[in-house]
C-alpha positions as CSV (number, residue, x, y, z in Angstrom):
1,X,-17.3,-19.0,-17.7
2,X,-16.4,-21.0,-14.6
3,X,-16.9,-19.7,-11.1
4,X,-14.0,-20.2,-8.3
5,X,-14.6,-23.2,-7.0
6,X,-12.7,-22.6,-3.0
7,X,-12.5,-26.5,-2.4
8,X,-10.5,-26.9,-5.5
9,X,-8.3,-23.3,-5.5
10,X,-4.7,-23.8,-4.3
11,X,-5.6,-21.4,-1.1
12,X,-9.2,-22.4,0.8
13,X,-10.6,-18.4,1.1
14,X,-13.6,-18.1,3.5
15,X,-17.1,-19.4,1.4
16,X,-18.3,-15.6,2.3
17,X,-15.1,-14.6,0.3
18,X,-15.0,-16.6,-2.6
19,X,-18.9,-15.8,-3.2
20,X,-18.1,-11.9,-3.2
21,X,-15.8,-12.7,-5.8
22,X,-18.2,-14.5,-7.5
23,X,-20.9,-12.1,-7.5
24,X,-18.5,-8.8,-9.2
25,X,-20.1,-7.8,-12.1
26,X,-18.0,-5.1,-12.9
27,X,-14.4,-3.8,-12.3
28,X,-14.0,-0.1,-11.3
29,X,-11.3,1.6,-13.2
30,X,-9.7,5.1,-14.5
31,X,-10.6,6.2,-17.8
32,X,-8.6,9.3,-19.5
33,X,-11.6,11.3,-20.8
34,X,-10.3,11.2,-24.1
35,X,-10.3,7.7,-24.3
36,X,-14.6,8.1,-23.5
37,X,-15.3,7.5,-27.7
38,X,-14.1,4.2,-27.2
39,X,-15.8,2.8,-25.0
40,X,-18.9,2.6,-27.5
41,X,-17.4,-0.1,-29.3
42,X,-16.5,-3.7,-28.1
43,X,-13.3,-3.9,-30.4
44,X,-11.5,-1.5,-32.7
45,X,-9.3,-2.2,-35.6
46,X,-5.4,-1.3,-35.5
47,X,-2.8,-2.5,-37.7
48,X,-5.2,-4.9,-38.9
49,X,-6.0,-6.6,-35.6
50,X,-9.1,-6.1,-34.0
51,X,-8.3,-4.9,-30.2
52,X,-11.1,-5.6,-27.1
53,X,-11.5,-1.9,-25.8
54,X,-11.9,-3.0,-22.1
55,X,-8.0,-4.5,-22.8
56,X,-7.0,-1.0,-23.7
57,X,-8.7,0.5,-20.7
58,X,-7.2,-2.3,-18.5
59,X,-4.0,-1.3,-19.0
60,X,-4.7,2.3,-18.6
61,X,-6.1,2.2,-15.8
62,X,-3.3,0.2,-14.2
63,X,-0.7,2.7,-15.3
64,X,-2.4,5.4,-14.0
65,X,-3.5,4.0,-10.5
66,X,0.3,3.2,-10.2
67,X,1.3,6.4,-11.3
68,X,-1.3,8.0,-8.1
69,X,-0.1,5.7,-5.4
70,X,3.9,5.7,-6.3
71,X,3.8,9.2,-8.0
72,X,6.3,8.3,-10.6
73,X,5.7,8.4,-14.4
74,X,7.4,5.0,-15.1
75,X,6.8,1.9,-15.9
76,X,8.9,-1.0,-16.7
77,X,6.1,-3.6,-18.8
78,X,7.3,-6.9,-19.0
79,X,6.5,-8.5,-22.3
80,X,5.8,-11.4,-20.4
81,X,3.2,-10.4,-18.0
82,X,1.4,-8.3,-20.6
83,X,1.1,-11.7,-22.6
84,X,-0.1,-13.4,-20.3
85,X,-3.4,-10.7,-19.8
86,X,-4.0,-9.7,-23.0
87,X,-2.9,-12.5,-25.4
88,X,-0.7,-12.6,-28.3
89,X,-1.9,-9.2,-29.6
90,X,-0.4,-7.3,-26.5
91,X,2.3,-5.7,-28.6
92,X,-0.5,-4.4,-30.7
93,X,-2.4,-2.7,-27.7
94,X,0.7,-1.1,-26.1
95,X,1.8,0.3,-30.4
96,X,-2.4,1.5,-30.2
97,X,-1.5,3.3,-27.2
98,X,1.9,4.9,-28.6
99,X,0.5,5.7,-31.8
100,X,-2.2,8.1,-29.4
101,X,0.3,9.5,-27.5
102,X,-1.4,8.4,-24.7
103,X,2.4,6.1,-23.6
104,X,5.5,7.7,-24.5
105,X,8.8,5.2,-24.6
106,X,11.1,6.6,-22.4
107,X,13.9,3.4,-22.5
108,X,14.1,0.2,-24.9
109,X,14.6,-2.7,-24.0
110,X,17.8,-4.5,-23.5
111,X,18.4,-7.8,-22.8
112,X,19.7,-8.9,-19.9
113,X,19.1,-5.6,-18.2
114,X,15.3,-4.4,-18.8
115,X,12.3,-4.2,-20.0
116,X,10.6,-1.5,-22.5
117,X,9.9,1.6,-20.1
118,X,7.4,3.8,-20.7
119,X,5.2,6.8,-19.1
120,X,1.7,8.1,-19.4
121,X,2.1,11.4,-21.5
122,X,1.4,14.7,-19.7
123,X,-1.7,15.6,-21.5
124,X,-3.5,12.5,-20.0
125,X,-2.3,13.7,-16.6
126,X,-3.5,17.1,-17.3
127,X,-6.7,16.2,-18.6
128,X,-9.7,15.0,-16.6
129,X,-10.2,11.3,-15.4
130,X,-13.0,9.8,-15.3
131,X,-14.1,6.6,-13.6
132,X,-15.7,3.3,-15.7
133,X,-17.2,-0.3,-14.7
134,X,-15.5,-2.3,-16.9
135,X,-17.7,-5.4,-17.8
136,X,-15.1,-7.7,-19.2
137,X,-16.0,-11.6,-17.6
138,X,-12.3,-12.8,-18.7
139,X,-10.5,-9.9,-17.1
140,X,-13.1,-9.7,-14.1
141,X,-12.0,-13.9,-13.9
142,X,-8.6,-13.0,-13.6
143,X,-8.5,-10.2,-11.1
144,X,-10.5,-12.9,-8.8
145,X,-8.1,-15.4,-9.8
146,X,-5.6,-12.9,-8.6
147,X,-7.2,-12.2,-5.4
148,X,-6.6,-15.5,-4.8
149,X,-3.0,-16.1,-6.2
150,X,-2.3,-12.8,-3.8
151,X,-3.7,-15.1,-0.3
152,X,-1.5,-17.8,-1.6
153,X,0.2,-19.6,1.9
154,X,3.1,-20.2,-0.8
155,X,3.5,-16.4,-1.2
156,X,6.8,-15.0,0.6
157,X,4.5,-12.7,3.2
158,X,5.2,-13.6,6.6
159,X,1.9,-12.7,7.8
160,X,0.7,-16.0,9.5
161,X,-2.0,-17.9,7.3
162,X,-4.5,-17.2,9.5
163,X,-4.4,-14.0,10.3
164,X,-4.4,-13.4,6.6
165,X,-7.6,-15.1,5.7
166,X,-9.4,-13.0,8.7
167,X,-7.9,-10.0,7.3
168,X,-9.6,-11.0,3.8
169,X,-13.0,-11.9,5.1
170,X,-13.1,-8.7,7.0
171,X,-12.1,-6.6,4.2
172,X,-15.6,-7.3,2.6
173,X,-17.5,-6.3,5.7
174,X,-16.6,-2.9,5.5
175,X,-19.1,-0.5,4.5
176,X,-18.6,2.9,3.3
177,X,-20.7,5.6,4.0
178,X,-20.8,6.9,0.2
179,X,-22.0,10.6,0.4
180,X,-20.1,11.2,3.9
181,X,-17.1,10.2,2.3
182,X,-17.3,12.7,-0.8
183,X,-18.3,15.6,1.4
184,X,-15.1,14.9,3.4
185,X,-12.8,14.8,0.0
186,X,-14.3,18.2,-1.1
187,X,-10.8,20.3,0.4
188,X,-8.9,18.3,-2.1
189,X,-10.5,18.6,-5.3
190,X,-8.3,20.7,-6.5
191,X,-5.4,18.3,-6.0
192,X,-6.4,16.0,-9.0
193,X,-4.2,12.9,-7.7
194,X,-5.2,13.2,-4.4
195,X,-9.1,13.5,-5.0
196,X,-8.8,11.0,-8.2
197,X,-7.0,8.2,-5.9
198,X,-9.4,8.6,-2.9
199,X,-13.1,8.7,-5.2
200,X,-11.3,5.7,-7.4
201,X,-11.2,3.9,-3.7
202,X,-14.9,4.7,-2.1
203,X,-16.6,3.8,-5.5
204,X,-14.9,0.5,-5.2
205,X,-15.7,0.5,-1.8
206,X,-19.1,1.4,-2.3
207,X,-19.8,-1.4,-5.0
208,X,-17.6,-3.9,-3.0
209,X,-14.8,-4.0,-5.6
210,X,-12.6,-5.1,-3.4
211,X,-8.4,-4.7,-3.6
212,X,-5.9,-6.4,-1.3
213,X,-2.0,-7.9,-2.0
214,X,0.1,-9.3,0.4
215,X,3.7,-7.9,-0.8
216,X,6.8,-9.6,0.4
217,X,7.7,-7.6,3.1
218,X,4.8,-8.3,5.6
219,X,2.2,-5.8,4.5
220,X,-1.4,-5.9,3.1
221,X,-2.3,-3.2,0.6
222,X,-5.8,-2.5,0.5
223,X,-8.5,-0.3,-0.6
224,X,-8.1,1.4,2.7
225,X,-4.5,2.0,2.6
226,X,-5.1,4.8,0.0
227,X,-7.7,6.7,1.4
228,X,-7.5,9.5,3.3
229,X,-7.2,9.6,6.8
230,X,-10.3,11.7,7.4
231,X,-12.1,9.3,5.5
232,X,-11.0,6.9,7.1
233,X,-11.6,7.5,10.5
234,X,-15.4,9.0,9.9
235,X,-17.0,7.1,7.1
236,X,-16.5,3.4,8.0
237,X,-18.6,0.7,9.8
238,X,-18.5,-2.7,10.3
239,X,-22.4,-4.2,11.0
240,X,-23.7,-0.8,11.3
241,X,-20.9,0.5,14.1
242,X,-18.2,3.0,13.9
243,X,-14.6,2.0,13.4
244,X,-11.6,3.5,15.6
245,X,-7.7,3.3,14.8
246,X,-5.3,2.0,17.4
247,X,-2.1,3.1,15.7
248,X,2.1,3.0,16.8
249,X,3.3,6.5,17.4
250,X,6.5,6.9,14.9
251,X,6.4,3.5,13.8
252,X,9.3,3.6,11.6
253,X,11.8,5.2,13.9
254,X,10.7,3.4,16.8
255,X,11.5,-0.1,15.0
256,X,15.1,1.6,13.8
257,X,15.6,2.1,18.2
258,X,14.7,-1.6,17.8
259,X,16.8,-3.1,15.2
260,X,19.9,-0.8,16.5
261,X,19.7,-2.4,19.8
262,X,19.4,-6.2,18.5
263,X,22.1,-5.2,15.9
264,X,24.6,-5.0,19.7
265,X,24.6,-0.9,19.7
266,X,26.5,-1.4,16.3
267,X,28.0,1.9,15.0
268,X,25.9,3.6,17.7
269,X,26.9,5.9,20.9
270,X,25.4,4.2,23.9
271,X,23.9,7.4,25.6
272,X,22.4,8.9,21.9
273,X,20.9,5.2,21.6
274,X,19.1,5.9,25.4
275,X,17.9,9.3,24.0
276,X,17.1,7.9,20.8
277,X,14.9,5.3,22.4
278,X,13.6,7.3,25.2
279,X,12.0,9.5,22.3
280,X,10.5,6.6,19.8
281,X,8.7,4.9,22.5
282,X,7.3,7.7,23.9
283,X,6.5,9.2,20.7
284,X,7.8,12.2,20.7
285,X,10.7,11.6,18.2
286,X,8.9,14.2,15.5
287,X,8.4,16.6,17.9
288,X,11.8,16.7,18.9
289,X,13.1,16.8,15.6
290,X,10.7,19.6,14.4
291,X,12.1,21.8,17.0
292,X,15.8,21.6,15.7
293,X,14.7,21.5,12.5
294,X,12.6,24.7,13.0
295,X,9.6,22.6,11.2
296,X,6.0,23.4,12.4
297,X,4.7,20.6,9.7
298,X,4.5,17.2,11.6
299,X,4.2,16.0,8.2
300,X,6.8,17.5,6.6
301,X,8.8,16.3,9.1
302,X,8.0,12.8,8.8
303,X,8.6,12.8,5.1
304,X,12.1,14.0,6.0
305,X,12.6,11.2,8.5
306,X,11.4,9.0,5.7
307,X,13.9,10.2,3.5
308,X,16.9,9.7,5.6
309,X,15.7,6.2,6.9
310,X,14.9,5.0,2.7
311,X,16.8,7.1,0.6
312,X,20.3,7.1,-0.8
313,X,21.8,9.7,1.9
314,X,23.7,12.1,-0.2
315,X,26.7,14.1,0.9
316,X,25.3,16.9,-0.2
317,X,21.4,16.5,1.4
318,X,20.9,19.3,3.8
319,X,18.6,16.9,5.6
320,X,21.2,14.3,6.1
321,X,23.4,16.7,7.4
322,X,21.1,18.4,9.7
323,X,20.0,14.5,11.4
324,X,23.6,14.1,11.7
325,X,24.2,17.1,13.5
326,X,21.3,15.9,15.9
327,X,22.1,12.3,15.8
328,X,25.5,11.6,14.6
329,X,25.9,7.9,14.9
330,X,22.3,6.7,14.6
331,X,23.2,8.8,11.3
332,X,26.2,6.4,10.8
333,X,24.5,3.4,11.6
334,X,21.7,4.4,8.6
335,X,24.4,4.9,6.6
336,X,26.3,2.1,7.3
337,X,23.7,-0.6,7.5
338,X,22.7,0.0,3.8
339,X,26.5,-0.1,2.8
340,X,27.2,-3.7,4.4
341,X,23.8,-4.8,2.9
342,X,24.8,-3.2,-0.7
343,X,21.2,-1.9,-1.1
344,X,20.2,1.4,0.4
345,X,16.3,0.1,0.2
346,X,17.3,-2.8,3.0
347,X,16.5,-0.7,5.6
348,X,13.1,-0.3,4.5
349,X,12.5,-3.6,4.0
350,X,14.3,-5.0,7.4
351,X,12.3,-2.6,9.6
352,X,8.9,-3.2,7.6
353,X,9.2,-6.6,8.5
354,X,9.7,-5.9,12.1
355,X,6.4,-3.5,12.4
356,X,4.5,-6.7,10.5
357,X,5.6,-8.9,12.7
358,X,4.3,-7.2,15.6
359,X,0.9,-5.6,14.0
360,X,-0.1,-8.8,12.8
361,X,1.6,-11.9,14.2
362,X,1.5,-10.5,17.5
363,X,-1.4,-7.9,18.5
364,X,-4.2,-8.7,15.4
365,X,-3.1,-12.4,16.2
366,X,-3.9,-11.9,20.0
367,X,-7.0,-10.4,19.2
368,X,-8.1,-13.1,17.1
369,X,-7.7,-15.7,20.1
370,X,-9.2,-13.7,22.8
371,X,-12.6,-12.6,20.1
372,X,-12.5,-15.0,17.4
373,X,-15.5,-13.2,16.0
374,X,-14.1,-9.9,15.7
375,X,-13.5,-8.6,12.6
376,X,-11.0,-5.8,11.8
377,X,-9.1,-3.8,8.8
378,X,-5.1,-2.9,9.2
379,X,-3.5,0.6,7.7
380,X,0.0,-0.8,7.7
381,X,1.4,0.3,11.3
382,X,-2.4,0.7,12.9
383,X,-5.7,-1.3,13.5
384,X,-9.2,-0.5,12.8
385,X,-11.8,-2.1,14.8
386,X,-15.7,-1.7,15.6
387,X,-16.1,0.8,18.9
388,X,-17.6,-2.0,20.8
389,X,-14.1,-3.9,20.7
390,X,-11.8,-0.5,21.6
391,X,-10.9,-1.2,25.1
392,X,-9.8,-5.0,24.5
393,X,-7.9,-4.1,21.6
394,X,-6.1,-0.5,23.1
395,X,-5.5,-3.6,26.5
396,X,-4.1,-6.3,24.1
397,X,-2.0,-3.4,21.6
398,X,-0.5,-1.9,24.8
399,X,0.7,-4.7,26.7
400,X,2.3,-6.0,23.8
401,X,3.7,-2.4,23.1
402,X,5.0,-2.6,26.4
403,X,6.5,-6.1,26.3
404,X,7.8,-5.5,23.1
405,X,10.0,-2.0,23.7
406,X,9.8,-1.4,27.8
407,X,11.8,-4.2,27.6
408,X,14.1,-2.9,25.3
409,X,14.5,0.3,27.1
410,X,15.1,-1.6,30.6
411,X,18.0,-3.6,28.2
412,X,19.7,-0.3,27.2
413,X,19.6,1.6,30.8
């Protein structure tokens, strides 16, 4: 089995990088613990074919670690792509599947509109999951082969190149504090996605099985991104030192103050925009809200927010109409943004873009220039870095915060 060679791969990672890769011996993944008696046997025999197990496991584990980070029991499997893994038998591992009610088909497929849909049946949901190290060398190959397809400079994200390949190398210099971590997950046991999700993450974390994809709208999801906060913020080092978050208050919201203003006040009153504003840069736009909404759960109120901002704003949401009451024509301009864009998930996109652009081509950028050895992990709309670096990175963050929307607020008054 070759190695990856970095002087012939069509993106040059870091020789640190590429030799991680190199050394993964195993792939940590979800296992329904029904599916345990398999994993005795290499192969089994179905339908007269004879099936790799790890191939079966592969693809459950996918569905399910989907199913914890997007909560939604569906999945649209293109043919194509599951050819392409799995080889010309793959019809015969998804039929293996169905014939164990482990995948129900929910939609067929028709052409020229979508794939075959299908979701993980409620009784492997409802059962326990267990974690396994699959051993596989072709599909271990391919995952690093898709580490590196995912870096690609030719890949859509507009996360500058650079930036990019320190984000990589620093991913693998995080160290999790194993133990610390599990004590810290106990409160949600109970909550089976929730605890599942996060132990899935620290064991990868803790054998270096490293996850990161650049997605087309300017963010890096990483092993990091799913963990809990809590975790986060007391259980990770970088060469034996603490990490601390530098994060945007009401990220979201504050970029929406942003991309009203460049859009020239469209659909917006003048005075709510000011308030608007005023309140998103100085963070208090949940607090606000929370108060008219008679919410005492910051995080229920955010979800709200995030629901009005991304979702399809029905006549008939309570929530819609309860934002509009507040803030009638930043309500209109939601509204009609999505409707001259024809897509109601534009918004989420357009403004995800905007809090990329300034996390990493503008502060973690900066930061590179000023400590080119520093070396740092992003959770979408925040930073992490070693203690040590804190007051050069809260310095650089904050005057481009400033630069960024105190501008913007001396435009509007």
């Amino acid at each position: 089995m070759k190695k990856l060679d970095n002087k012939k791969s069509f993106y040059n990672l870091n020789n640190k990088v590429v030799g991680k890769l190199n050394d993964r011996k195993h792939i940590n993944q979800f296992l329904p613990s029904e599916l345990l008696p398999i994993t005795k046997e290499k192969n089994i025999i179905y339908s007269g074919k004879k099936l790799k197990t790890s191939y079966i496991i592969d693809i459950i584990h996918h569905l399910l670690l989907r199913y914890y980070i997007k909560k939604e029991n569906k999945f649209n499997l293109s043919s194509l792509i599951l050819k392409e893994k799995y080889g010309t038998y793959y019809n015969y591992y998804i039929n293996y599947l169905l014939h164990k009610n482990i995948l129900t088909l929910i939609c067929d497929y028709k052409k020229g509109k979508n794939a075959k849909i299908y979701s993980l049946s409620k009784s492997i949901l409802d059962n326990k999951i267990v974690r396994y190290k699959n051993k596989d060398k072709i599909l271990i190959k391919k995952y690093n082969f898709k580490m590196m397809e995912s870096a690609n400079l030719d890949k859509t994200s507009p996360i500058d190149s650079k930036v990019k390949d320190k984000l990589i190398e620093s991913l693998f210099m995080v160290k999790i504090d194993f133990y610390k971590s599990l004590f810290y997950l106990m409160p949600y046991i109970d909550d089976d996605e929730v605890y599942n999700k996060n132990v899935y993450s620290i064991e990868c974390l803790n054998d270096n099985n490293i996850f990161y994809h650049f997605d087309n709208y300017g963010r890096i999801h990483t092993n990091f991104t799913i963990l809990k906060s809590i975790v986060r913020k007391n259980c990770l080092s970088i060469n034996n030192e603490e990490l601390i978050e530098i994060d945007i208050n009401n990220s979201q919201p504050l970029f929406l103050s942003k991309l009203m203003k460049q859009s020239g006040s469209k659909w917006v009153d003048k005075t709510e925009l000011e308030l608007f504003n005023e309140l998103t840069i100085s963070g208090k736009i949940y607090s606000y809200l929370m108060e008219r909404f008679q919410i005492k759960d910051r995080k229920k109120m955010k979800e709200i927010v995030y629901l009005i901002l991304f979702g399809k704003n029905s006549p008939n949401s309570k929530c819609d109409k309860k934002f509009s009451e507040i803030f009638p024509t930043v309500h209109r301009f939601i509204k009609s943004y999505k409707k001259e864009n024809k897509s109601y998930k534009i918004l989420s996109h357009v403004l995800q873009k905007m809090e990329s652009e300034f996390v990493f081509n503008k502060v973690v950028k900066t930061i590179m220039r000023k400590s080119p050895e520093i070396y740092l992990i992003t959770i979408h709309d925040s930073i992490m870095v070693p203690k040590s670096y804190e007051k050069l990175c809260k310095d650089i963050f904050n005057d481009i915060f400033n630069e960024e929307f105190k501008k913007l607020e001396v435009e509007i008054f």
